[in-house]
Backbone as JSON Lines, residues from 0, in Angstrom:
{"i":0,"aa":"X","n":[12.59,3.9,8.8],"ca":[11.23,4.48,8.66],"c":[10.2,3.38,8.3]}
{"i":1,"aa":"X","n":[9.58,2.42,9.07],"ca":[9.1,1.55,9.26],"c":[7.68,2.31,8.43]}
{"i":2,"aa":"X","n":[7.22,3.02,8.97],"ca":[6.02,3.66,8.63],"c":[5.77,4.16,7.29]}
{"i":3,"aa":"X","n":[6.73,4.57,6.83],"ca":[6.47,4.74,5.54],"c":[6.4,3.5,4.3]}
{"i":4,"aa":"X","n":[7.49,2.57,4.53],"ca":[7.21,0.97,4.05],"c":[5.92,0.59,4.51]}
{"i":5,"aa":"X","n":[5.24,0.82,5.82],"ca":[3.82,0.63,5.77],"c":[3.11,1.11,5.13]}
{"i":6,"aa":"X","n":[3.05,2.02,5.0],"ca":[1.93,2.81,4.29],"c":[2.28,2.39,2.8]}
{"i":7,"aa":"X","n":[3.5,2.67,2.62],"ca":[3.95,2.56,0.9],"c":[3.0,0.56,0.49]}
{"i":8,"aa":"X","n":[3.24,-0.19,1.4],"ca":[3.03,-1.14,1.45],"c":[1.18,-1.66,1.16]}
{"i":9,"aa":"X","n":[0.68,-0.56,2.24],"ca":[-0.67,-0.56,2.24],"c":[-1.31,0.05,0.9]}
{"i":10,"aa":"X","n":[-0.67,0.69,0.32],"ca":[-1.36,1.72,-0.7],"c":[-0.89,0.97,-1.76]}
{"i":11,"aa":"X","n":[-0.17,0.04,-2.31],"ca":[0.02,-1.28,-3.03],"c":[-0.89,-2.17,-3.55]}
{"i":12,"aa":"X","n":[-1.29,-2.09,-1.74],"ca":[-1.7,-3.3,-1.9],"c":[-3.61,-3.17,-2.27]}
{"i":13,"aa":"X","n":[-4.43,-1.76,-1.75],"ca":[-5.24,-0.94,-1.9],"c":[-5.25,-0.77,-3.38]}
{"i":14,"aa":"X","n":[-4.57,-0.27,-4.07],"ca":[-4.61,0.34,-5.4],"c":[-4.86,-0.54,-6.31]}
{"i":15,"aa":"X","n":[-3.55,-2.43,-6.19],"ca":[-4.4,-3.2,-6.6],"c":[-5.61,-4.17,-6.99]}
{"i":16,"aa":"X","n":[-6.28,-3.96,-5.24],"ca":[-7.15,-4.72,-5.04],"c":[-8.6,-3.94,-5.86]}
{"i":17,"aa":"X","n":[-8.0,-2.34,-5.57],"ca":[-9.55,-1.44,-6.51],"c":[-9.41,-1.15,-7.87]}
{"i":18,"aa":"X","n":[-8.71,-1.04,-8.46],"ca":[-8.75,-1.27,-9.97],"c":[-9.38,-2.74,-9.74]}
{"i":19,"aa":"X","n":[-8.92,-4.11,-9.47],"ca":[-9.35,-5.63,-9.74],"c":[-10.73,-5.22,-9.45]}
């Protein structure tokens, strides 16, 4: 499930950048 490691991946990486 490629897609979900994407997304899980994207929303990582999103969540840290908006709290910073």
């Amino acid at each position: 499930m490629p897609t979900v490691s994407s997304a899980k991946k994207e929303n990582t990486t999103a969540s840290t950048t908006e709290p910073t």
